[in-house]
C-alpha positions as CSV (number, residue, x, y, z in Angstrom):
1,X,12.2,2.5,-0.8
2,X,15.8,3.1,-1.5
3,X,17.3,1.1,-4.6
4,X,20.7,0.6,-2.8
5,X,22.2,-2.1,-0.5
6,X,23.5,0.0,1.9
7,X,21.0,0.1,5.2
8,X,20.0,3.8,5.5
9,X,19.0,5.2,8.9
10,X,17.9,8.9,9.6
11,X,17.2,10.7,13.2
12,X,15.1,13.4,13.2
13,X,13.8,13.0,16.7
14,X,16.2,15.1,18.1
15,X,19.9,16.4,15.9
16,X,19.5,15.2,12.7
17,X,22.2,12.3,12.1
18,X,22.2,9.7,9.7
19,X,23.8,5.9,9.3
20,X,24.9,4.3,6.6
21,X,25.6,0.1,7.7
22,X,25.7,1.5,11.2
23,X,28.5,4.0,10.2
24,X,27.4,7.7,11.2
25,X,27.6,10.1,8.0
26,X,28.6,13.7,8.7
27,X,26.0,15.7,7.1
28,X,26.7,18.9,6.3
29,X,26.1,22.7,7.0
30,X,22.7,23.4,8.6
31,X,20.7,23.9,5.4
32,X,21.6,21.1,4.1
33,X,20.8,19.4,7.1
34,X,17.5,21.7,6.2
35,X,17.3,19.9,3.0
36,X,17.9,16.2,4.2
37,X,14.8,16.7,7.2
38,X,12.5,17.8,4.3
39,X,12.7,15.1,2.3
40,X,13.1,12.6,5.1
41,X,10.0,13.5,6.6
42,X,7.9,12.8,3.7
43,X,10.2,9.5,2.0
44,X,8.9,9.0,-1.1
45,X,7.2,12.3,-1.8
46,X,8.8,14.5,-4.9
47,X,9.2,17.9,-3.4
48,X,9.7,20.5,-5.5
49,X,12.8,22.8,-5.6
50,X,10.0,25.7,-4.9
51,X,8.6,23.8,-1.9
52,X,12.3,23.2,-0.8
53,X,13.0,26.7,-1.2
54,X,10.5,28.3,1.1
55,X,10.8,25.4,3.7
56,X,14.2,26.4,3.8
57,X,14.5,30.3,3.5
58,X,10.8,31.0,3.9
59,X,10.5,34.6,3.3
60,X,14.1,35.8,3.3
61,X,14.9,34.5,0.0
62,X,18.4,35.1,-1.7
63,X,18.8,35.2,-5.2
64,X,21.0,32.6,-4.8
65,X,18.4,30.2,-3.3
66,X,17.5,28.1,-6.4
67,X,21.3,26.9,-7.3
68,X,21.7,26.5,-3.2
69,X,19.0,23.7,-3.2
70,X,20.9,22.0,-6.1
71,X,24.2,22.3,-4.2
72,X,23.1,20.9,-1.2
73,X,21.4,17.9,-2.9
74,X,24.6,17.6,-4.9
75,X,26.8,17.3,-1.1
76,X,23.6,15.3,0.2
77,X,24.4,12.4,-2.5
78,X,28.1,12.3,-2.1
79,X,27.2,11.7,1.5
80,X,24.3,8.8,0.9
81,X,25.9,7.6,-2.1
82,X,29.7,7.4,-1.5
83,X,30.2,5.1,-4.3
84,X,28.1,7.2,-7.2
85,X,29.8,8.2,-10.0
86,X,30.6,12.1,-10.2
87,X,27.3,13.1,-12.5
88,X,25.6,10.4,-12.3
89,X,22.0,10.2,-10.8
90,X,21.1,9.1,-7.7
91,X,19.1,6.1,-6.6
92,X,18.5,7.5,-3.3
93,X,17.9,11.2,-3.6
94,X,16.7,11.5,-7.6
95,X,15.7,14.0,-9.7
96,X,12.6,14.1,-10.0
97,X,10.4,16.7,-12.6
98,X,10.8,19.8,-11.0
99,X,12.0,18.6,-8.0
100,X,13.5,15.7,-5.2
101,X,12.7,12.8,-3.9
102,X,14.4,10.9,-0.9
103,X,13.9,6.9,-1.6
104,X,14.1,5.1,1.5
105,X,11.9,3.0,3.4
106,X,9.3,5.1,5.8
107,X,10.5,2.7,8.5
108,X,14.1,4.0,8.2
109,X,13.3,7.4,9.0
110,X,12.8,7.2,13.1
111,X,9.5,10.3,12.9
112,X,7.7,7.2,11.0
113,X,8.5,4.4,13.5
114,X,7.2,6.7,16.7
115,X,4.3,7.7,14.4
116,X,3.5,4.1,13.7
117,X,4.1,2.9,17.6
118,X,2.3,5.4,18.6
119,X,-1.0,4.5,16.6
120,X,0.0,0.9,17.8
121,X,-0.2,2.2,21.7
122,X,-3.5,3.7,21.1
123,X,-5.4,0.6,19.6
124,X,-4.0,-1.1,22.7
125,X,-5.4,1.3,24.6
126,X,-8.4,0.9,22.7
127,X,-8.3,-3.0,23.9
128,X,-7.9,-2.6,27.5
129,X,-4.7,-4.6,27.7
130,X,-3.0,-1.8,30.0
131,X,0.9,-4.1,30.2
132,X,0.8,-3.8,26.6
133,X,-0.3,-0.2,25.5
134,X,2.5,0.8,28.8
135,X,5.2,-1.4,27.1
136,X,4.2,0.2,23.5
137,X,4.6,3.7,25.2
138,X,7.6,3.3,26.3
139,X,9.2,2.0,23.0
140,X,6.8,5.0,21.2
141,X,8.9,7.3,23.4
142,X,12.9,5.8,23.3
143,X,12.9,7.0,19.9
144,X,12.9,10.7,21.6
145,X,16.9,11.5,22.0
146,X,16.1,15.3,22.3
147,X,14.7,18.7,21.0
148,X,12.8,17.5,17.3
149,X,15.1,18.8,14.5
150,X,18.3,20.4,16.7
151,X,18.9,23.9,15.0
152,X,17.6,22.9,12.3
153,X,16.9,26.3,10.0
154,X,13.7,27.6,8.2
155,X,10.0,27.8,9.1
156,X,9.6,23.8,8.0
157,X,11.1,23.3,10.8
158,X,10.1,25.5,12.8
159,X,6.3,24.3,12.5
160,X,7.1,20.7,12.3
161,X,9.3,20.6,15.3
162,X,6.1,22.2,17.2
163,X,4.3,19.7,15.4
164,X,6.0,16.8,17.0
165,X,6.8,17.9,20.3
166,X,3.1,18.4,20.9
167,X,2.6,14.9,19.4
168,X,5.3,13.8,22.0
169,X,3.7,15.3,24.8
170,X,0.4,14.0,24.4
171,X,2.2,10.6,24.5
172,X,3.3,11.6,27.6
173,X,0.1,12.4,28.9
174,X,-1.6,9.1,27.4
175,X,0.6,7.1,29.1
176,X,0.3,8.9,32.5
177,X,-3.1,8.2,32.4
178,X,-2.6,4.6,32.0
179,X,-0.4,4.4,34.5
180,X,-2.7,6.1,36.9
181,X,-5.4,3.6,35.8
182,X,-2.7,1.3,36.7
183,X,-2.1,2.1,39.9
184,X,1.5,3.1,39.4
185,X,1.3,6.5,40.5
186,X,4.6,6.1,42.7
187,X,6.8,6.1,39.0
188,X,4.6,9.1,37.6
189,X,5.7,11.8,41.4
190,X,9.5,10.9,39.7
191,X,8.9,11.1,36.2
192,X,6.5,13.6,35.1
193,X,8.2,16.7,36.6
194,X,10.7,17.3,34.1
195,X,8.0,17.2,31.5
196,X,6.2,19.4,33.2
197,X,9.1,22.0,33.5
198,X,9.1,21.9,30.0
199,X,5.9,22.6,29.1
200,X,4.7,24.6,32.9
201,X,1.4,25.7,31.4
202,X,0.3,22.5,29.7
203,X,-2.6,22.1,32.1
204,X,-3.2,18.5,31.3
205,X,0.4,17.2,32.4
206,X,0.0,19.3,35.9
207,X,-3.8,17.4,36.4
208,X,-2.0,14.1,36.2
209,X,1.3,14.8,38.5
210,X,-1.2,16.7,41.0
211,X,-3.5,13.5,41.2
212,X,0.1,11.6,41.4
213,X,1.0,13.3,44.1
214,X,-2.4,12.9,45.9
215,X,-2.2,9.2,45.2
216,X,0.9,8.5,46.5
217,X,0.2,10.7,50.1
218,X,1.5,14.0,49.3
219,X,-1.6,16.0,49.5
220,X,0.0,19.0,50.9
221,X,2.6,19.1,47.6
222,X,0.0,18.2,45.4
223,X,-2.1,21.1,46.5
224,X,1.1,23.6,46.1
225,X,1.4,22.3,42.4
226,X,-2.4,23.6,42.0
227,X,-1.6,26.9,43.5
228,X,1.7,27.5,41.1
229,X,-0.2,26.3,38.2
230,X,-3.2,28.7,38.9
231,X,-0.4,31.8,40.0
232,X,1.3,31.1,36.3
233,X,-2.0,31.2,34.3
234,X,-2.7,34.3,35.8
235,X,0.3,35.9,35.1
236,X,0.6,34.9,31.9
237,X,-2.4,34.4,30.1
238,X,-4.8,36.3,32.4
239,X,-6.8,32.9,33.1
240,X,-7.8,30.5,35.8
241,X,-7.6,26.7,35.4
242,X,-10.0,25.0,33.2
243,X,-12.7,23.2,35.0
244,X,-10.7,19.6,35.0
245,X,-8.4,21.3,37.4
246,X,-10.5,23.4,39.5
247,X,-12.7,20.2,40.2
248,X,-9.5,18.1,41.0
249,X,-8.5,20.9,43.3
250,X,-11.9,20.9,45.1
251,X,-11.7,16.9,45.6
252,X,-8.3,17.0,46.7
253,X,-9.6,19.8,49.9
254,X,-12.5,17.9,50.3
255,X,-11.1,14.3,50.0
256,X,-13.1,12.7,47.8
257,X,-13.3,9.2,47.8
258,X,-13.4,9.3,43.6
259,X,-9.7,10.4,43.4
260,X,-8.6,7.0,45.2
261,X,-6.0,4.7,43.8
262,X,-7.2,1.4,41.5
263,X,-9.4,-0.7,44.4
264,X,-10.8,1.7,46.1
265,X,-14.6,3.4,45.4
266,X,-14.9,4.8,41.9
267,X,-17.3,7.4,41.0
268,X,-17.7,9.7,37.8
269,X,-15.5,9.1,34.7
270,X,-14.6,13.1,34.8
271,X,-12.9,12.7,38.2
272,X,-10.8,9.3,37.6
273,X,-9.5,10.6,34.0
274,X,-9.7,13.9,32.8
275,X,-11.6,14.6,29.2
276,X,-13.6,11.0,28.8
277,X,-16.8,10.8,27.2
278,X,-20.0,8.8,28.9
279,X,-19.0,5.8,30.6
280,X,-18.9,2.9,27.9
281,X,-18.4,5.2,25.0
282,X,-15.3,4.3,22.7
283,X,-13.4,7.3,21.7
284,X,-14.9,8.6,18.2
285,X,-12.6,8.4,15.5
286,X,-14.6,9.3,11.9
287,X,-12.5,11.6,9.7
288,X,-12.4,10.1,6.2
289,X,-9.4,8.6,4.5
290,X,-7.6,10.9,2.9
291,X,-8.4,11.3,-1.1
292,X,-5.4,9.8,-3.0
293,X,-3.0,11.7,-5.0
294,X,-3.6,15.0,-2.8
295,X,-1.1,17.8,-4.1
296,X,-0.1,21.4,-3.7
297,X,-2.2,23.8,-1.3
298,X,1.2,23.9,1.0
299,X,1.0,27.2,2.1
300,X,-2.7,27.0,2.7
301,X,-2.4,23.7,5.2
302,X,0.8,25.7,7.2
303,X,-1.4,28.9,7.6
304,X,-4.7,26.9,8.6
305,X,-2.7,24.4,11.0
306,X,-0.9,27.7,12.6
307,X,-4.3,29.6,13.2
308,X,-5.7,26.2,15.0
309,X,-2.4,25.3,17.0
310,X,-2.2,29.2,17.7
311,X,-5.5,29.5,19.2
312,X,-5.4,26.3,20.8
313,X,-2.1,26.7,22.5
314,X,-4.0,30.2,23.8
315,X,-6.3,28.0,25.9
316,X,-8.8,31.0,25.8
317,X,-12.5,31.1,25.9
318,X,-13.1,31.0,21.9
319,X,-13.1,27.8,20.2
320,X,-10.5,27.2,17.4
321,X,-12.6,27.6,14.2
322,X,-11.5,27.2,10.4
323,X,-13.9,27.6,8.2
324,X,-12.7,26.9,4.0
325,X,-14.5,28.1,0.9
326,X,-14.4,27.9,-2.5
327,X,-16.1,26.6,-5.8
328,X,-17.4,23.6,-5.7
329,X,-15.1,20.6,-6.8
330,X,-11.8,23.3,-6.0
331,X,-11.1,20.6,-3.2
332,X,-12.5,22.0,0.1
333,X,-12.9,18.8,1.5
334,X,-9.6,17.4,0.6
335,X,-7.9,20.2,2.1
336,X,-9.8,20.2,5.7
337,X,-9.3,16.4,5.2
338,X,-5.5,16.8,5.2
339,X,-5.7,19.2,8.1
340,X,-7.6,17.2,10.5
341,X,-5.3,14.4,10.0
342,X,-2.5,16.6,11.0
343,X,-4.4,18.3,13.7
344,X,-5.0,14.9,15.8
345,X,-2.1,14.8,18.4
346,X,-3.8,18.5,19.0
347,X,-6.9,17.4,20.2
348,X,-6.5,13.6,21.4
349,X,-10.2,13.2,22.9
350,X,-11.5,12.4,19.4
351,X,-12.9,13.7,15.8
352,X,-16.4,13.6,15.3
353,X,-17.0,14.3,11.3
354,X,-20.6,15.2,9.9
355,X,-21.5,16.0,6.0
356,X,-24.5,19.2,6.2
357,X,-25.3,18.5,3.2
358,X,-25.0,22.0,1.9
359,X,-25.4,21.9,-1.6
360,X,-27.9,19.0,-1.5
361,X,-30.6,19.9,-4.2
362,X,-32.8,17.4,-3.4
363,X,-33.0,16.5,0.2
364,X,-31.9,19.7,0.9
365,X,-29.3,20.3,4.2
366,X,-29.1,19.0,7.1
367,X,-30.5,21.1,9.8
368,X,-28.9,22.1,12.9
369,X,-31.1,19.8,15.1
370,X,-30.5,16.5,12.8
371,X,-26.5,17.2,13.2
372,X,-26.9,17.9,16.5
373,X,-28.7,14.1,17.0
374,X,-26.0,12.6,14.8
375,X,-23.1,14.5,17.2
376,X,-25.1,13.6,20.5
377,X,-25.2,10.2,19.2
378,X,-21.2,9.7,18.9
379,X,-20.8,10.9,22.0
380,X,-22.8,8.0,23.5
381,X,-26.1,9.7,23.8
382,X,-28.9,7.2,24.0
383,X,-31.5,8.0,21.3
384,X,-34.5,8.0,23.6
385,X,-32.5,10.6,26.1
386,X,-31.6,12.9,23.1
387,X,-33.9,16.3,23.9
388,X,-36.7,17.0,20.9
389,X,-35.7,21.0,21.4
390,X,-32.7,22.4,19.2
391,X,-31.4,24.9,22.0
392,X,-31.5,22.2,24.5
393,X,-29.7,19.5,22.3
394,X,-26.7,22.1,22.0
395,X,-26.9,22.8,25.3
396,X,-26.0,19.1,26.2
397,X,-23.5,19.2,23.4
398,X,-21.7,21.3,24.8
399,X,-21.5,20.4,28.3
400,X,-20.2,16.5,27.0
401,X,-17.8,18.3,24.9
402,X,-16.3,20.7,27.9
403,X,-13.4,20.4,29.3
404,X,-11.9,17.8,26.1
405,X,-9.8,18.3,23.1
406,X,-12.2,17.1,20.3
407,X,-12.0,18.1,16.5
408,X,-15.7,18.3,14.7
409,X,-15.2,18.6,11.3
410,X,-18.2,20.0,9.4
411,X,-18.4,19.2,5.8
412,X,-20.7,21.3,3.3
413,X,-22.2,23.9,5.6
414,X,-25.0,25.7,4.3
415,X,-25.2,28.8,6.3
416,X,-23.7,30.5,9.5
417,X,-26.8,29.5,11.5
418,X,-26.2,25.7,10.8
419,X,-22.9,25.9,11.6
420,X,-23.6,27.9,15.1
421,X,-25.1,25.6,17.2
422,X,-22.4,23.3,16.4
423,X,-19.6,25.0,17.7
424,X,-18.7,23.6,21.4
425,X,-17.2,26.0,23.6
426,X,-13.7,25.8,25.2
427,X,-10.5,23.4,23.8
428,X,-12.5,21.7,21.3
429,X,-12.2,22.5,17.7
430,X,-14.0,23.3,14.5
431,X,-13.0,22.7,10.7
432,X,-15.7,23.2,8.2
433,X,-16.2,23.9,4.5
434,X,-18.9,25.6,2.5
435,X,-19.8,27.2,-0.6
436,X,-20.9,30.4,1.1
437,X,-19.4,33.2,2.7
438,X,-19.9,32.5,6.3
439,X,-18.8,35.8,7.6
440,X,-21.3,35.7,11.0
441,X,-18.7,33.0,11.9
442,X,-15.9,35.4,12.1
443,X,-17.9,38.4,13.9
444,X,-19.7,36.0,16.4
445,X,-17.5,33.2,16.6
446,X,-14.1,34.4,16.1
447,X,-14.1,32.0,13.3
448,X,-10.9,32.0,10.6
449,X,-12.2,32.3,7.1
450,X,-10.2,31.3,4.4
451,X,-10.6,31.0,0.3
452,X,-9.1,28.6,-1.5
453,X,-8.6,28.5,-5.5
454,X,-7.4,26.7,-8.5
455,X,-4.7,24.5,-8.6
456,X,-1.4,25.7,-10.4
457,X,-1.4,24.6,-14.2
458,X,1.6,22.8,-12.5
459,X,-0.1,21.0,-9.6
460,X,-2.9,20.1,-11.7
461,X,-0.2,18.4,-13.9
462,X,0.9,16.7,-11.2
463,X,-2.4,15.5,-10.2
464,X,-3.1,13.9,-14.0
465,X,0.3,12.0,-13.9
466,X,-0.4,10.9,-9.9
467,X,-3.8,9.2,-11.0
468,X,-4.0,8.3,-14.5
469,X,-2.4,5.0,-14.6
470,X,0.7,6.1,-16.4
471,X,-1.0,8.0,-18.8
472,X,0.4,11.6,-18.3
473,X,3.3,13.3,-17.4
474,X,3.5,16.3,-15.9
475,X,5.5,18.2,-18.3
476,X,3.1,17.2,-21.3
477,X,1.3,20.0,-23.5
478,X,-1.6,17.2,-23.1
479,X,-1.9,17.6,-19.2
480,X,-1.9,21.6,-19.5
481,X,-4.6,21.5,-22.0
482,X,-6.8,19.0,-19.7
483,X,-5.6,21.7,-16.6
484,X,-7.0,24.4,-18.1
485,X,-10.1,22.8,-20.0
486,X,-10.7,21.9,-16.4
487,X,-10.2,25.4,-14.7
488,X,-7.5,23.8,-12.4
489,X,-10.4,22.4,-10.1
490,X,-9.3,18.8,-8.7
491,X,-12.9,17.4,-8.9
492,X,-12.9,17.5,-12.9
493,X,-9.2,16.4,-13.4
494,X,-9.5,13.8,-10.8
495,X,-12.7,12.6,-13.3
496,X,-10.5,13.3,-16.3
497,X,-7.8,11.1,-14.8
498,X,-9.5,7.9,-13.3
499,X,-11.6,8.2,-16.9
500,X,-7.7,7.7,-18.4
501,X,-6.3,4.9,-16.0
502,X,-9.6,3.1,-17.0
503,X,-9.2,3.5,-20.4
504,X,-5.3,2.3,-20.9
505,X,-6.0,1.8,-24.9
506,X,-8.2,5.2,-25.8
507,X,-6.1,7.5,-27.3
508,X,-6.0,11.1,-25.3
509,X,-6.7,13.6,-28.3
510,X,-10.2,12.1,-29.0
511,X,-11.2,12.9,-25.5
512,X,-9.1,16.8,-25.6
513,X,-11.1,16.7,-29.0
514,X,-14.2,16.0,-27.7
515,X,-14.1,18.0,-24.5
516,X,-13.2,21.2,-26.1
517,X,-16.0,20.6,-28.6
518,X,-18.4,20.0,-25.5
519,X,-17.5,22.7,-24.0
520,X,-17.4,25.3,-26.7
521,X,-21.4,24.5,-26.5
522,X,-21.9,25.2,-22.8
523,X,-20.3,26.9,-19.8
524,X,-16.5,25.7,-20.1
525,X,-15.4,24.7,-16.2
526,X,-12.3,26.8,-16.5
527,X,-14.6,29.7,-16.9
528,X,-16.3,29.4,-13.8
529,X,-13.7,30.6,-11.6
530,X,-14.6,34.0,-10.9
531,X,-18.1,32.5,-10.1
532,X,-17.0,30.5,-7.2
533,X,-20.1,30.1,-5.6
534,X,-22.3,29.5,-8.3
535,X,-22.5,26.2,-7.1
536,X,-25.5,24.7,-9.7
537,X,-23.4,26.6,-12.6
538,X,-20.2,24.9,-11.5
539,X,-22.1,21.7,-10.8
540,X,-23.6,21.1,-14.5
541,X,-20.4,21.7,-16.1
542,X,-18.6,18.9,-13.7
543,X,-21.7,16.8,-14.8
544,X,-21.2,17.5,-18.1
545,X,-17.1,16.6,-17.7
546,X,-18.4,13.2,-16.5
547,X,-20.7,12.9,-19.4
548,X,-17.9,13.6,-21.7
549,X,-15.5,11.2,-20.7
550,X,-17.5,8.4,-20.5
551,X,-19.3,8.8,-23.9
552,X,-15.3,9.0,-25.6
């Protein structure tokens, strides 16, 4: 939060402005503009000037980059901070080690308040109070006042104003839907056009202003809409409507009682509201919290985000798959983790999360057939009606999981054929991690492999001073050494670290000492990197870390 009096507000939901006690600031050149949406979309973060560099410049780097972040911070604080004396720091943009950090509440920052109202909306959803959940839509979306991040420069914002518009529009969407299930399908024929020529071949917005239309009489406009949709996919992808479509067209020629208004005869949940699960089922929602004191990997989370939203905006037949390896305790999970959470607006129907137990010595993984239970099961599969054959329990997968925008996240795979039978077909998606090469995925699946490594002697720094109570700092010979006794894996240093902000009183060279001592007797971790999937090799020295620290 910000240490000053003045009230700070910042818009980024459209040109980036900023208020100071209800007074507009002017703000600046476009990069610095750059700089201030940064930093304002992650309040309270240290970003370093690295970070802020390629967010800003990207590829095209000057020489002069560096000593450009510094200026711009320096014209950022004489805007924030009128009053600050010529070198002094800030209290609201500080210098941090090796970096920034914006200190204002989250809530000032407008991205955070339709973030926050928009989880609000959905747990009303979740309720069934329909008034409310409309009401908290409508205040999710005020905050809008244009394109996300006006001309703002540099691929940060490039990717996070895609980011948010998609969020926006599935917003959009999830309150169209209520308002269908409302019965007010007389406001949607007026409202939802625009939106749709914005976004013409979001197929999703055209199935609710079609049924709209239908709903409020217009059948013979509603089943034009269907037509230009279907002549646009054509043209431009090379692809017909997805089934939610075509069956909506087919009900609309055949005037089926289903697609009546609230009061009249339901019939099949697919019909009344595109992409819902069996009737009765709540919408899964079982990704893990994220792991605390997450750092670094930022260029791995932008690639992996653009390969999902890339294929997914495609709308083709393969299914968006990212699969991550690496050595064990290198931080797979936490990674795919981070990405899920931002991948949710991209796949609204759900996230079904399941651990294949991969490198499980002693139960040994899960098979295909016992994850496929566990998935059938979230998806509101009765246990009794679950089929005993493998090939048939994906088959039914797969037909619950067509034509909706879920996100399975598969933790620990153990081979391509586990991992197969998993995949649903269509505008679903897959992230999963693993310890092997699962290279079938990419022939057969189309699957996106990626490798991830150590973290930077830096990152890992920053990791020991995040969670160790106080104990470190990042610029400490100390922290280094435990890096790279450690092999820069997170699972060791985040065991190095909690064993420190237990420990307030034990002094740190005893257990540098003793480490170095250990390890000079067995595999050190840092050794193990070229060995990535050694996985029992890696293991016993991680055991062997946790040994260490608890007998110091």
């Amino acid at each position: 939060m910000a240490t000053t009096g003045a009230a700070l507000r910042i818009q980024l939901l459209g040109p980036v402005r900023a208020w100071r006690d209800g007074a507009e600031m002017a703000l600046g050149p476009p990069k610095q503009r750059a700089v201030l949406s940064l930093l304002a979309s992650r309040p309270g973060d240290i970003m370093g000037v690295e970070n802020i560099v390629d967010a800003v410049w990207g590829s095209d780097v000057p020489q002069t980059a560096v000593n450009g972040v510094h200026t711009y911070v320096a014209g950022l604080r004489r805007v924030l901070e009128p009053g600050r004396a010529g070198r002094a720091g800030g209290t609201v943009l500080t210098s941090e080690s090796g970096g920034y950090c914006l200190r204002v509440d989250p809530a000032d920052v407008d991205v955070t308040r339709f973030t926050r109202t928009l989880g609000e909306a959905r747990r009303s959803r979740g309720r069934g109070d329909v008034d409310a959940t409309l009401r908290l839509y409508e205040q999710t979306l005020a905050y809008w006042h244009g394109e996300a991040l006006f001309r703002i420069p540099g691929p940060f914002a490039a990717v996070e104003r895609d980011r948010l518009r998609d969020l926006r529009l599935t917003a959009v969407e999830e309150r169209a839907a209520d308002m269908l299930a409302a019965g007010h399908h007389a406001e949607l024929v007026t409202e939802l056009p625009g939106t749709v020529s914005e976004e013409p071949l979001r197929e999703r917005l055209r199935w609710l202003l079609i049924l709209a239309l239908y709903r409020s009489g217009r059948r013979a406009h509603a089943l034009w809409m269907y037509e230009e949709i279907r002549d646009l996919l054509i043209r431009e992808l090379g692809i017909e409507p997805g089934v939610d479509l075509r069956t909506l067209h087919e009900q609309i020629l055949s005037g089926h009682p289903e697609l009546l208004a609230p009061g009249g005869d339901t019939g099949s949940p697919r019909a009344a509201h595109p992409g819902r699960l069996l009737r009765g089922t709540p919408r899964p929602v079982q990704l893990p919290s994220l792991p605390r004191g997450f750092v670094g990997r930022t260029e791995e989370l932008a690639r992996l985000e653009q390969a999902v939203r890339g294929e997914s905006a495609r709308g083709g037949p393969t299914t968006p798959a990212v699969v991550v390896g690496g050595a064990p305790g290198v931080g797979k999970t936490a990674l795919v983790l981070q990405l899920a959470h931002r991948l949710v607006d991209c796949f609204p129907d759900g996230q079904l999360y399941v651990d294949l137990r991969g490198a499980d010595l002693e139960g040994g993984p899960a098979s295909a057939a016992d994850a496929l239970a566990q998935l059938l099961g979230s998806l509101g599969v009765d246990g009794a009606r679950v089929p005993p054959d493998s090939a048939a329990r994906t088959a039914l997968y797969r037909s619950l999981l067509h034509g909706q925008r879920m996100l399975v996240v598969l933790d620990d795979a153990h081979s391509a054929e586990q991992v197969r039978p998993l995949i649903p077909r269509g505008s679903s998606g897959v992230l999963a991690t693993s310890r092997q090469h699962l290279g079938g995925l990419a022939t057969d699946e189309g699957a996106y492999l990626d490798t991830i490594g150590p973290l930077t002697v830096g990152e890992g720094a920053r990791l020991l001073a995040l969670l160790s109570g106080g104990r470190l700092e990042e610029r400490n010979p100390a922290a280094e050494r435990l890096v790279a006794l450690c092999g820069g894996l997170p699972l060791p240093l985040r065991i190095v670290a909690q064993w420190l902000a237990a420990h307030p009183g034990a002094p740190l060279s005893a257990l540098i000492e003793r480490y170095t001592d250990v390890l000079g007797r067995v595999e050190p971790v840092s050794a193990l990197n070229g060995a990535a999937m050694d996985g029992a090799v890696v293991d016993g020295a991680v055991v062997d870390l946790s040994r260490v620290v608890e007998a110091s």
